[in-house]
Biopython code that builds the backbone (N, CA, C, O; Angstrom):
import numpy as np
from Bio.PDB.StructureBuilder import StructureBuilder

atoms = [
    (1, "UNK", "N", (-26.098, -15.037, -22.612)),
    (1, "UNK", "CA", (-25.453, -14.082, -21.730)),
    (1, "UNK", "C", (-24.211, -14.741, -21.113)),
    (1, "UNK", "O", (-24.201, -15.944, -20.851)),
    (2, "UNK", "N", (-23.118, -13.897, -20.876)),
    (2, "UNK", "CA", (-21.728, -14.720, -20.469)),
    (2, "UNK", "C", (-21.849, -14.659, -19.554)),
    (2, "UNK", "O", (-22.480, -13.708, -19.091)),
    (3, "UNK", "N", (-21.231, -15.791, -18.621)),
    (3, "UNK", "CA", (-21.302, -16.011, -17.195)),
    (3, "UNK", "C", (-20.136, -15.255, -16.451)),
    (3, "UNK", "O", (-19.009, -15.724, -16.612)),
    (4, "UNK", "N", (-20.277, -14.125, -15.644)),
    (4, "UNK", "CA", (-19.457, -14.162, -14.472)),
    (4, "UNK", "C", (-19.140, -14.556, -13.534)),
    (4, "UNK", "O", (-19.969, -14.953, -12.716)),
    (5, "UNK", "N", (-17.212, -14.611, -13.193)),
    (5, "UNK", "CA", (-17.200, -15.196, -11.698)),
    (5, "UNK", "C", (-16.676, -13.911, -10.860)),
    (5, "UNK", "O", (-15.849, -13.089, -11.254)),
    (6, "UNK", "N", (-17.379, -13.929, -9.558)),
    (6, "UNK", "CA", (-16.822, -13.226, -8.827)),
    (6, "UNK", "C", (-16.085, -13.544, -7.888)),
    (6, "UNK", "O", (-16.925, -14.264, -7.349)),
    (7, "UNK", "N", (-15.112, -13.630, -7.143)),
    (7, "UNK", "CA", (-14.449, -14.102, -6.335)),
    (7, "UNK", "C", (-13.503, -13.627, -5.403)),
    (7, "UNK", "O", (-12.338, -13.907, -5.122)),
    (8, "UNK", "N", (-14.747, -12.449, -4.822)),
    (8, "UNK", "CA", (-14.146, -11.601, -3.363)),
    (8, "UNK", "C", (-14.101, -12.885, -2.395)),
    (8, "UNK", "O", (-14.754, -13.928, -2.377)),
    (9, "UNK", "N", (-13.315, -12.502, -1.792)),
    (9, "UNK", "CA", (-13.378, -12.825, -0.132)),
    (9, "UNK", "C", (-12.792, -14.897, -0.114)),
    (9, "UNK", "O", (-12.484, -15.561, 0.875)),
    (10, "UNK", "N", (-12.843, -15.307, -1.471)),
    (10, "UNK", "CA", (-12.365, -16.162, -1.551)),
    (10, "UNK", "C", (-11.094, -16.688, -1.115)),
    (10, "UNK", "O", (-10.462, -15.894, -0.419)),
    (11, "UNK", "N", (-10.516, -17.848, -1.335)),
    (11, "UNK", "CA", (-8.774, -18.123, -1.238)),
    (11, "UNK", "C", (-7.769, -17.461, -1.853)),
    (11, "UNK", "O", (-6.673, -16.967, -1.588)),
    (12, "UNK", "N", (-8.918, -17.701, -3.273)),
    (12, "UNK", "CA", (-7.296, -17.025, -4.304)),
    (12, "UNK", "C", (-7.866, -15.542, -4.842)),
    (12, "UNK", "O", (-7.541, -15.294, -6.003)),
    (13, "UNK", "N", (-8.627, -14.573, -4.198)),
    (13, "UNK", "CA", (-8.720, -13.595, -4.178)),
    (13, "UNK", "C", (-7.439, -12.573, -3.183)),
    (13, "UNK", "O", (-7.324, -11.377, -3.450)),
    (14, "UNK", "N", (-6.641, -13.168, -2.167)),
    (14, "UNK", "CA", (-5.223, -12.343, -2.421)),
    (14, "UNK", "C", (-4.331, -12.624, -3.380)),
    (14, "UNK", "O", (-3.621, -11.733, -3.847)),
    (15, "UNK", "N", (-4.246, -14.059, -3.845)),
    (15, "UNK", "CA", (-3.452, -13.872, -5.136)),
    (15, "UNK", "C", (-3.626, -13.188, -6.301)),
    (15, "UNK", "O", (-2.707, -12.752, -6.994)),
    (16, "UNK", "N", (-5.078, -13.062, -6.582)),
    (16, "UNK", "CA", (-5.410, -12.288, -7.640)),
    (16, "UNK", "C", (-5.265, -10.530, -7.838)),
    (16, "UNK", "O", (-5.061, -9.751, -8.769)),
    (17, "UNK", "N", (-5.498, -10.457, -6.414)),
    (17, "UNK", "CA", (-5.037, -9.129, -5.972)),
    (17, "UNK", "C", (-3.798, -8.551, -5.826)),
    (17, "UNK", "O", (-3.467, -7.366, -5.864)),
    (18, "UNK", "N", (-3.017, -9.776, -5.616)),
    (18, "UNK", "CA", (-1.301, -8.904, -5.759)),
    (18, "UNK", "C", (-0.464, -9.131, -6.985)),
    (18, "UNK", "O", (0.679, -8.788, -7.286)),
    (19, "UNK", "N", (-1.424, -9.837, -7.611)),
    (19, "UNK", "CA", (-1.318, -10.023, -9.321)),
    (19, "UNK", "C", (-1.349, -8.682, -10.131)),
    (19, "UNK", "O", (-0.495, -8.050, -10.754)),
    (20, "UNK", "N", (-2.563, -8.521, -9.894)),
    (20, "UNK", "CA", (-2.937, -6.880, -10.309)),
    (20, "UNK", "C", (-2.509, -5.449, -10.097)),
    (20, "UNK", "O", (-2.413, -4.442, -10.798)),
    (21, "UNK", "N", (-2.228, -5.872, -8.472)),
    (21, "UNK", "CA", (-0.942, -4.575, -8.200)),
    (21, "UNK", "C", (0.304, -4.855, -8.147)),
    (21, "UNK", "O", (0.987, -4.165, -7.390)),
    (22, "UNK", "N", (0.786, -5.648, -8.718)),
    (22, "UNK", "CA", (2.041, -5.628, -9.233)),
    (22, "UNK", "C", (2.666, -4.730, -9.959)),
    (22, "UNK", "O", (2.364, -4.480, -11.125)),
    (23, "UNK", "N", (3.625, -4.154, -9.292)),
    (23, "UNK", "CA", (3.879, -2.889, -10.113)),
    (23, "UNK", "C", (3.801, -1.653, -8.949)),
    (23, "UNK", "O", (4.734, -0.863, -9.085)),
    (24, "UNK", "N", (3.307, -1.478, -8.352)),
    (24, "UNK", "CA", (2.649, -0.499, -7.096)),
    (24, "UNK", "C", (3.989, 0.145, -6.594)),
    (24, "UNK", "O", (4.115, 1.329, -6.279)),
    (25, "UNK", "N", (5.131, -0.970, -6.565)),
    (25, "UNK", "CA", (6.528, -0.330, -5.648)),
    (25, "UNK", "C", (7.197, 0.403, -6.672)),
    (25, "UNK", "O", (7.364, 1.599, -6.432)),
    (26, "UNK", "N", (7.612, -0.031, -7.738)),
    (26, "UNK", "CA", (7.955, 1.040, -9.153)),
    (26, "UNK", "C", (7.367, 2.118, -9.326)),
    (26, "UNK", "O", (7.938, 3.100, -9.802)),
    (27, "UNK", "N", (5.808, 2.104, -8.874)),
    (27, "UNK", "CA", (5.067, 3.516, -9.371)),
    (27, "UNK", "C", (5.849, 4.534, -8.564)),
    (27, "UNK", "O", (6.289, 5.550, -9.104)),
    (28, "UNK", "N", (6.014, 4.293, -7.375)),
    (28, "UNK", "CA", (5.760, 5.022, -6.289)),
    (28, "UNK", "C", (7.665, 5.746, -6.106)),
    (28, "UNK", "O", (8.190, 6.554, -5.340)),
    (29, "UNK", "N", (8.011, 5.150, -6.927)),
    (29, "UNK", "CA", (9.820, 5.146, -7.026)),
    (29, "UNK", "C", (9.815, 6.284, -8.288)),
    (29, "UNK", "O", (10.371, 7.376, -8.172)),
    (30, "UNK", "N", (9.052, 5.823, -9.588)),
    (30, "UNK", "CA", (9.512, 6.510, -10.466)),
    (30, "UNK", "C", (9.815, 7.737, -10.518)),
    (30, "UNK", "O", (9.108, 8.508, -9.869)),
    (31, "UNK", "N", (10.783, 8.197, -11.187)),
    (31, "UNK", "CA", (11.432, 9.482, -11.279)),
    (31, "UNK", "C", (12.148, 9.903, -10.016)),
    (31, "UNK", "O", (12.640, 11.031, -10.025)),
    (32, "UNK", "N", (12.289, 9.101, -8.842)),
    (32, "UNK", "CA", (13.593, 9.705, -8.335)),
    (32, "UNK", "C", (14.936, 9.263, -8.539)),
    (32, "UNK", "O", (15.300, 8.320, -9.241)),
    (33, "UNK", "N", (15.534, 9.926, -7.954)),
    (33, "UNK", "CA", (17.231, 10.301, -8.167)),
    (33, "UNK", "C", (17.445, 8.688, -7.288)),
    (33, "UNK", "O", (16.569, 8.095, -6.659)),
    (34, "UNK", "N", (18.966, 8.233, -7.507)),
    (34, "UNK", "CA", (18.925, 7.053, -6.612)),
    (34, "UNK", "C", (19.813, 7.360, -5.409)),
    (34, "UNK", "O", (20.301, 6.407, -4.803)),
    (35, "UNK", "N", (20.023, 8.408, -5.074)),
    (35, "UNK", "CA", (20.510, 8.986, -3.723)),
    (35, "UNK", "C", (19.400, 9.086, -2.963)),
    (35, "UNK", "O", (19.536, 8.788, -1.776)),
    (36, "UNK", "N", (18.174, 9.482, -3.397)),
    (36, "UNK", "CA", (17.187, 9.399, -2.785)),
    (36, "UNK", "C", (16.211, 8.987, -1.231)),
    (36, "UNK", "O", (15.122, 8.864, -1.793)),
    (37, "UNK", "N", (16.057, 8.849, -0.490)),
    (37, "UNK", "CA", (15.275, 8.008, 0.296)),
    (37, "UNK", "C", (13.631, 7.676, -0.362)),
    (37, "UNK", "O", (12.694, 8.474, -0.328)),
    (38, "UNK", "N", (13.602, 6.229, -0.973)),
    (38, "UNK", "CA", (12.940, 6.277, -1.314)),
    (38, "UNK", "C", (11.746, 5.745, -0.336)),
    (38, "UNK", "O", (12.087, 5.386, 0.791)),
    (39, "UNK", "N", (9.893, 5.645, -0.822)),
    (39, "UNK", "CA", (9.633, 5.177, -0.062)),
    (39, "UNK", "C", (9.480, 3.829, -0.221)),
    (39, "UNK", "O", (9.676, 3.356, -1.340)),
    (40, "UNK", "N", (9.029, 2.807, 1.091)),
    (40, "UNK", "CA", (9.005, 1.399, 1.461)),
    (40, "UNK", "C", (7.089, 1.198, 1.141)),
    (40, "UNK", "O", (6.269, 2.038, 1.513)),
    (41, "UNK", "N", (6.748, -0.024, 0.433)),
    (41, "UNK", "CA", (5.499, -0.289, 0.096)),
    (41, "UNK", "C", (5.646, -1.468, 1.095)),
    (41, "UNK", "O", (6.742, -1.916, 1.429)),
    (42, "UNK", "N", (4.123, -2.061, 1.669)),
    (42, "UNK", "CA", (3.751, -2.953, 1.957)),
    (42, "UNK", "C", (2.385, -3.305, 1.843)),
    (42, "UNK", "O", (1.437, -2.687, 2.329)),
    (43, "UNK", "N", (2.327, -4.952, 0.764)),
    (43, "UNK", "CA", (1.248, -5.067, 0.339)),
    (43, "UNK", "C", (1.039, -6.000, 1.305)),
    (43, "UNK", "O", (1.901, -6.471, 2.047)),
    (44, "UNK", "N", (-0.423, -6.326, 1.277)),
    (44, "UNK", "CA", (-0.914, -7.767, 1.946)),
    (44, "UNK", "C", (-2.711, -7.317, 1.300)),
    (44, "UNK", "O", (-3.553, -6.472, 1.605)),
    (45, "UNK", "N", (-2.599, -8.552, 0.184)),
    (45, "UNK", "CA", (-3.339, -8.490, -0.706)),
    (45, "UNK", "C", (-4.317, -7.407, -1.032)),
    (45, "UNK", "O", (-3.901, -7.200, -2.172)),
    (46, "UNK", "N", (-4.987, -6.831, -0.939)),
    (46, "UNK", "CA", (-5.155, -5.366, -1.457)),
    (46, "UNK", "C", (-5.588, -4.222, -0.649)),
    (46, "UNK", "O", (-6.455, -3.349, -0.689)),
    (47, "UNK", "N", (-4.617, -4.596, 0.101)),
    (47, "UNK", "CA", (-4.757, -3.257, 1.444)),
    (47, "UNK", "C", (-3.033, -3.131, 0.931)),
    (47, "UNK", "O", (-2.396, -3.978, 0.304)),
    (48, "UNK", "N", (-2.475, -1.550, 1.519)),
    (48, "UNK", "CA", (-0.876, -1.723, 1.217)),
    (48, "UNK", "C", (-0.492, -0.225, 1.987)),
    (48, "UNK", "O", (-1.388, 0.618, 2.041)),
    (49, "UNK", "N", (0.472, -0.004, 2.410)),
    (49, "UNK", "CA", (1.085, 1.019, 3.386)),
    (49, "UNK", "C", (2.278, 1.415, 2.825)),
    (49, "UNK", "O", (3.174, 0.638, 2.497)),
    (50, "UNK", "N", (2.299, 2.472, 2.725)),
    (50, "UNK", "CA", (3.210, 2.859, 2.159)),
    (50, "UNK", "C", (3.954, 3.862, 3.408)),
    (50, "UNK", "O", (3.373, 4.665, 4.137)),
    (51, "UNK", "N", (5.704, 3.458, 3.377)),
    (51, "UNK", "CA", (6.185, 4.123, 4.704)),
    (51, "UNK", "C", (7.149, 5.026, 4.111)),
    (51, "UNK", "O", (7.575, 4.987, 2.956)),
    (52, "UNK", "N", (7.509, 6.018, 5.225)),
    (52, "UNK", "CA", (8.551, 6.903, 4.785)),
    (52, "UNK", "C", (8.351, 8.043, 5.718)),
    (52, "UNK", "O", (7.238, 8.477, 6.014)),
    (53, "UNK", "N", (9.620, 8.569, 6.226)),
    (53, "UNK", "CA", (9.957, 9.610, 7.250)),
    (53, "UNK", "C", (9.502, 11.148, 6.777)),
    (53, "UNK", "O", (9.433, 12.104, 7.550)),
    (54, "UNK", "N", (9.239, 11.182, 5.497)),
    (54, "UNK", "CA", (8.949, 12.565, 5.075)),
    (54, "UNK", "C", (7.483, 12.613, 4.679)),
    (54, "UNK", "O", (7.053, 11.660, 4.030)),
    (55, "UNK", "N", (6.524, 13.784, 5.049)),
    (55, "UNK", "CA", (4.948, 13.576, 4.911)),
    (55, "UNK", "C", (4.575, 14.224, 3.399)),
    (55, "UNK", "O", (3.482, 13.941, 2.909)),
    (56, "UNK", "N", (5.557, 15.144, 2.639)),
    (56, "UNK", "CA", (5.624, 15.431, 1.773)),
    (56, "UNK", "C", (5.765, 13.856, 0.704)),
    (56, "UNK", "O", (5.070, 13.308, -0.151)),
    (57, "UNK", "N", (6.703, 13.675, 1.180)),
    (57, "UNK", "CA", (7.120, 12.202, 0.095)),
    (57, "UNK", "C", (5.840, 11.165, 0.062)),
    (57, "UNK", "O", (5.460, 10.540, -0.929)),
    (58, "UNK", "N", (5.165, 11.125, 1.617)),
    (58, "UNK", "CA", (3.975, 10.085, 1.329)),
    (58, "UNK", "C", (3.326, 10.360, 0.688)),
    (58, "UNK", "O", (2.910, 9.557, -0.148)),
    (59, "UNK", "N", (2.595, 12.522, 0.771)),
    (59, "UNK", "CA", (1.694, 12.237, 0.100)),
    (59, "UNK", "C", (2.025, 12.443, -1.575)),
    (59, "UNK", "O", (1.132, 12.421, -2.422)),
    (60, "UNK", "N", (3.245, 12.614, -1.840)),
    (60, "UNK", "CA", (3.752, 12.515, -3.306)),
    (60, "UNK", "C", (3.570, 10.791, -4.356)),
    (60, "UNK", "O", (3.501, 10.502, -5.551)),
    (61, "UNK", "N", (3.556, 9.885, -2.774)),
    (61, "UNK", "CA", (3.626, 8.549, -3.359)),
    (61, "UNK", "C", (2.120, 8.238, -3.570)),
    (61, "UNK", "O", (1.704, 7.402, -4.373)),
    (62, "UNK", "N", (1.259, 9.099, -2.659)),
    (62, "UNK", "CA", (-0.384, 9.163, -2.975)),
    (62, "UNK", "C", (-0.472, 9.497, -3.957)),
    (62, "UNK", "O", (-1.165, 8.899, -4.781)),
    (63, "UNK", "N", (0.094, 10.407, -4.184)),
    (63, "UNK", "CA", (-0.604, 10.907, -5.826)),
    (63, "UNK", "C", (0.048, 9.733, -7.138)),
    (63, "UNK", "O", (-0.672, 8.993, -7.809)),
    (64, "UNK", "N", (1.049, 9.799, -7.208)),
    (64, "UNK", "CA", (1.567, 8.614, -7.535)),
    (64, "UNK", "C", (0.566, 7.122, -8.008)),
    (64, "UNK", "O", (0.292, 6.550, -9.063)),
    (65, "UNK", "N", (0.226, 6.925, -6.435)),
    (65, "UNK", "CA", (-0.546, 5.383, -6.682)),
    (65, "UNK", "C", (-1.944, 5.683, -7.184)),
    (65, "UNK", "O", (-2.546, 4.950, -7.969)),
    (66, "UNK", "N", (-2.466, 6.921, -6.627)),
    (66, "UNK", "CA", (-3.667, 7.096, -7.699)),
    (66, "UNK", "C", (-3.657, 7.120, -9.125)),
    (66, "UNK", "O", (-4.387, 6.461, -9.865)),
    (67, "UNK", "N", (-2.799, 7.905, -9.437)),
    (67, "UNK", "CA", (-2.816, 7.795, -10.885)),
    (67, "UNK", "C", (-2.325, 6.436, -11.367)),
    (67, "UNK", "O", (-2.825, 5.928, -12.371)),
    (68, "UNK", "N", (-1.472, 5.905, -10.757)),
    (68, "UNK", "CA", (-1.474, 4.270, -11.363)),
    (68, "UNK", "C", (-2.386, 3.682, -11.292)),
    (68, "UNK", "O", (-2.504, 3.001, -12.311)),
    (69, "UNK", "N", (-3.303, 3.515, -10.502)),
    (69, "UNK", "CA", (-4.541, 2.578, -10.127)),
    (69, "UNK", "C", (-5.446, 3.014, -11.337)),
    (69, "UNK", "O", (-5.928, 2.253, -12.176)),
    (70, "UNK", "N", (-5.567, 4.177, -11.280)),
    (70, "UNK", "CA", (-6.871, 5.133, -12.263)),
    (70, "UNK", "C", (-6.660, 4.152, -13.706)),
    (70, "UNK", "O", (-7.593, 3.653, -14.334)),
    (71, "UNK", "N", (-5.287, 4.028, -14.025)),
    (71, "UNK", "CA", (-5.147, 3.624, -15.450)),
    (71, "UNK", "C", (-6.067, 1.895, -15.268)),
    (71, "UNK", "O", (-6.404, 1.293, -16.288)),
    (72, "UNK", "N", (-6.253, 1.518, -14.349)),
    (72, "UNK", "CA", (-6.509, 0.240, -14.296)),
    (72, "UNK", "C", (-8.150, 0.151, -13.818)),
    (72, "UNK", "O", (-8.849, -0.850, -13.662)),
    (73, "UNK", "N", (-8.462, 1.502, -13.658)),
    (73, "UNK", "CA", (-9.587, 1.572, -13.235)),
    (73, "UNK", "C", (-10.114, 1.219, -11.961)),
    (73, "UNK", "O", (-11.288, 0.855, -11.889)),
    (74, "UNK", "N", (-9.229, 1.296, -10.712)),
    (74, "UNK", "CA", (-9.424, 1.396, -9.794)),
    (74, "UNK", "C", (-9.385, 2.781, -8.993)),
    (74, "UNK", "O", (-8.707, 3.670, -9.507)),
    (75, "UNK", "N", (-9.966, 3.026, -7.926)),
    (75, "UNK", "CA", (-9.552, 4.344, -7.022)),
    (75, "UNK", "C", (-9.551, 4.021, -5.753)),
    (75, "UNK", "O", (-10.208, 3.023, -5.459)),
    (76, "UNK", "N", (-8.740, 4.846, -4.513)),
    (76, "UNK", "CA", (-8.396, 4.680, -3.644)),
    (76, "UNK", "C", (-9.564, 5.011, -2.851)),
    (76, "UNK", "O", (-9.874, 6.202, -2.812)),
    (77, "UNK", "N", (-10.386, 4.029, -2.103)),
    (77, "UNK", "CA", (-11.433, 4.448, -0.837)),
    (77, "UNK", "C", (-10.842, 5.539, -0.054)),
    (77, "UNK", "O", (-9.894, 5.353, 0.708)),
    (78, "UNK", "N", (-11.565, 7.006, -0.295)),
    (78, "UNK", "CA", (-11.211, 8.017, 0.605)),
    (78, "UNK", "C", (-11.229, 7.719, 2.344)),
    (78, "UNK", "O", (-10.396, 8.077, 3.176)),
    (79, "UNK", "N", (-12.478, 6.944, 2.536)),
    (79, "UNK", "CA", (-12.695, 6.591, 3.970)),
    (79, "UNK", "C", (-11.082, 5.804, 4.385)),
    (79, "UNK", "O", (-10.337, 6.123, 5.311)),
    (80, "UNK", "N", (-10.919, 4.912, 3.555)),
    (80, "UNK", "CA", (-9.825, 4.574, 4.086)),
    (80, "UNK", "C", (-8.217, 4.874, 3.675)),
    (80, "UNK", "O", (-7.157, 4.330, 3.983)),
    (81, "UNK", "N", (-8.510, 5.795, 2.986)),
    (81, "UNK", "CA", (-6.816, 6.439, 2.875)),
    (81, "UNK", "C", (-6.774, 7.703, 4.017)),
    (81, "UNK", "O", (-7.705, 8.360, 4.482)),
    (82, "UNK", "N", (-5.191, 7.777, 4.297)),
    (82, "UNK", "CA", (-4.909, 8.922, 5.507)),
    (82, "UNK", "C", (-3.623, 8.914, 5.142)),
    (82, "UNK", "O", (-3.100, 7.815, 4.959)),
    (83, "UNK", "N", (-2.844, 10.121, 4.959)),
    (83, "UNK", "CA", (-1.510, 10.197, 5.334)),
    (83, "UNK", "C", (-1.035, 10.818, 6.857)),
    (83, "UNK", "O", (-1.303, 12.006, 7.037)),
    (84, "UNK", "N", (-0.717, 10.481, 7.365)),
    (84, "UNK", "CA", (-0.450, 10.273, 9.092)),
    (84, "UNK", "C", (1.068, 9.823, 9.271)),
    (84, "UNK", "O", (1.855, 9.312, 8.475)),
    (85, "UNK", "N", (1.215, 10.272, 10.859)),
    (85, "UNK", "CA", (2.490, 9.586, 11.033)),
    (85, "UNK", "C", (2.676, 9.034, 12.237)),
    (85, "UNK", "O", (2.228, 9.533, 13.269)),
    (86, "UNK", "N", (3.377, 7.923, 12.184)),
    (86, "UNK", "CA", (3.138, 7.090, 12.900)),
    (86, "UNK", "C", (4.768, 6.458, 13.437)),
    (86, "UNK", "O", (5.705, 6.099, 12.724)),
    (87, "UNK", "N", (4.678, 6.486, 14.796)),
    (87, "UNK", "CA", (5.980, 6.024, 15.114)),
    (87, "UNK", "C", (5.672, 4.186, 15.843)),
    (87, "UNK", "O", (5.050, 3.722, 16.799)),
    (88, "UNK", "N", (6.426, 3.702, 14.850)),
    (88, "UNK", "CA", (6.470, 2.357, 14.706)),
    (88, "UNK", "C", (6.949, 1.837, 15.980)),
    (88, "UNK", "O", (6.375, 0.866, 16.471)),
    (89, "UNK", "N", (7.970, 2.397, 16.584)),
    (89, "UNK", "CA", (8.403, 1.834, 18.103)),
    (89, "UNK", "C", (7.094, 2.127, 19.402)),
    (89, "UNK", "O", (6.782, 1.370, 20.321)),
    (90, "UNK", "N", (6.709, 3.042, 19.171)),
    (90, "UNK", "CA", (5.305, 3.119, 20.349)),
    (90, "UNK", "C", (4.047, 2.759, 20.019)),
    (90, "UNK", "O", (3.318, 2.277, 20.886)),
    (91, "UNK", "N", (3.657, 2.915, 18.878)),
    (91, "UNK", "CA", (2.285, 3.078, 18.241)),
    (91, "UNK", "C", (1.952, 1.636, 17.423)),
    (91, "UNK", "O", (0.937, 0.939, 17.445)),
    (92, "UNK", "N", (3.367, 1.459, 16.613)),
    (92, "UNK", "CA", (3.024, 0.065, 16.062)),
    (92, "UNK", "C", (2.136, 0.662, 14.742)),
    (92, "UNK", "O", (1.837, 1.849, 14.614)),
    (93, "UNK", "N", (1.727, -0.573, 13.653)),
    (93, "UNK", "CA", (0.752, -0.584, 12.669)),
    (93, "UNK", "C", (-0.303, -2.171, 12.470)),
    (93, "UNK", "O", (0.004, -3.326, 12.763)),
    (94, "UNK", "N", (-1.443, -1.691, 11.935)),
    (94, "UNK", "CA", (-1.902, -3.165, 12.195)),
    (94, "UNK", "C", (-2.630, -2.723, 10.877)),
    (94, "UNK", "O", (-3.183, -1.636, 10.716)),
    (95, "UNK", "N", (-2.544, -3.735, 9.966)),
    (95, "UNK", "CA", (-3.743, -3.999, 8.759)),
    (95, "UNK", "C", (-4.679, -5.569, 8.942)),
    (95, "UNK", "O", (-4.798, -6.450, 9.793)),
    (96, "UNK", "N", (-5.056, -5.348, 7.977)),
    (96, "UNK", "CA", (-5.749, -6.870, 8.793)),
    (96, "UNK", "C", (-4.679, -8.137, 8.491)),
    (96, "UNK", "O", (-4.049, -8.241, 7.438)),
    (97, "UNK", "N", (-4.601, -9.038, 9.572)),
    (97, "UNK", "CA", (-3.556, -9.697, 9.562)),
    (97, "UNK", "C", (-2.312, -9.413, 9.858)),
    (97, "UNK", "O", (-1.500, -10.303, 10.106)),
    (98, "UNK", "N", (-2.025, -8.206, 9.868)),
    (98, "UNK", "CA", (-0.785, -8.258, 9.746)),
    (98, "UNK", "C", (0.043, -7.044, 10.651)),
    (98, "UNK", "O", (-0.493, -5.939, 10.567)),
    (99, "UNK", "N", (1.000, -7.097, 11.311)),
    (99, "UNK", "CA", (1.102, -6.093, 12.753)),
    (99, "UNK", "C", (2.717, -5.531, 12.650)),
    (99, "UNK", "O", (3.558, -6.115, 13.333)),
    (100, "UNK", "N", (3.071, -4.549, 11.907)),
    (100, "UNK", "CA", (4.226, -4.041, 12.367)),
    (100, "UNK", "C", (4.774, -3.365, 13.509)),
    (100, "UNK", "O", (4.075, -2.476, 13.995)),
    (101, "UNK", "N", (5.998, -3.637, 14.084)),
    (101, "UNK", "CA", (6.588, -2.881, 14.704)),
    (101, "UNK", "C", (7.748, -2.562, 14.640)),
    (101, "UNK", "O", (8.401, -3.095, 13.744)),
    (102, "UNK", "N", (8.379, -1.668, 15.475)),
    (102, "UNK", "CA", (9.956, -1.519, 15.243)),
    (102, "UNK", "C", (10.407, -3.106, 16.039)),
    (102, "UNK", "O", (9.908, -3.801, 16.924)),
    (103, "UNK", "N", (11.711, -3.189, 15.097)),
    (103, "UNK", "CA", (12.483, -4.749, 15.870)),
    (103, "UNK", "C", (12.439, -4.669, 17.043)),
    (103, "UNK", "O", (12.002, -5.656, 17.636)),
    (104, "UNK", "N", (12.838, -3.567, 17.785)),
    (104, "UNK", "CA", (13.220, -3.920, 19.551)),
    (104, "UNK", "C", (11.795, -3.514, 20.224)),
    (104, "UNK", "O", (11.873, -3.093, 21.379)),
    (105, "UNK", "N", (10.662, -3.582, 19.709)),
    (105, "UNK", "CA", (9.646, -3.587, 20.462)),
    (105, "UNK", "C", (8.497, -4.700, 20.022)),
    (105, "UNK", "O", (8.651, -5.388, 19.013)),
    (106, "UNK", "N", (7.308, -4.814, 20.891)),
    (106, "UNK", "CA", (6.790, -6.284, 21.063)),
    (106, "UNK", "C", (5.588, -5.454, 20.316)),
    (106, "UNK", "O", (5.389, -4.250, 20.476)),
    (107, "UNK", "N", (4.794, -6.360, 19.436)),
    (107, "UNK", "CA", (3.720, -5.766, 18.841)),
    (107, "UNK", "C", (2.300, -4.935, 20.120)),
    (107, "UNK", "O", (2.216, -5.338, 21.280)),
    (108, "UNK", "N", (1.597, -4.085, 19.702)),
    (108, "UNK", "CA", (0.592, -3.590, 20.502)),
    (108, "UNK", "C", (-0.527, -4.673, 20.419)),
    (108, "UNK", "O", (-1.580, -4.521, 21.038)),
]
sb = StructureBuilder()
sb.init_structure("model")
sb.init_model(0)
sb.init_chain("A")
sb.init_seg("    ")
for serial, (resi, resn, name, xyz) in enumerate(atoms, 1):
    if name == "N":
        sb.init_residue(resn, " ", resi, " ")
    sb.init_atom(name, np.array(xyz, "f"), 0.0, 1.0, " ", f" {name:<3s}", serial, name[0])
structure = sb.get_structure()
């Protein structure tokens, strides 16, 4: 019987993870015009946010990253997907590790 390794939660389980979604910011681009506003991805190893001023466009980039993932045989945890909006100067964003805000304000 062949041996598996598994290697959640490990060191090089974010590298392996942004190995694999490589590619994620192209999906989410393809087929627009380049006048466009396109949207902004942010990964941090396999959690990722995808930003943009229009709620139509996010959830266009949802559909988007599902069907990219699907080919790879992944799917998006419903519990944790939401398209929402969020104003970065009051509200801020936090994934794990990692805390955006607008420049002229101090993280929450």
């Amino acid at each position: 019987m062949p041996k598996v390794c598994n290697i959640v939660g490990g060191v090089i389980s974010p590298l392996l993870a942004n190995i694999a979604l490589h590619g994620m910011e192209k999906a989410i681009t393809e087929g627009m015009k380049y006048r466009e506003i396109k949207p902004i991805l942010v990964r941090y190893a396999d959690d990722f946010v995808i930003l943009h001023t229009d709620k139509e466009e996010l959830e266009r980039a949802t559909r988007k990253i599902t069907e990219w993932l699907k080919h790879m045989g992944l799917v998006l945890n419903p519990k944790k997907t939401r398209v929402t909006h969020r104003n970065l100067a009051t509200d801020g964003l936090h994934i794990p590790a990692v805390t955006l805000t607008d420049a002229h304000h101090s993280p929450l």
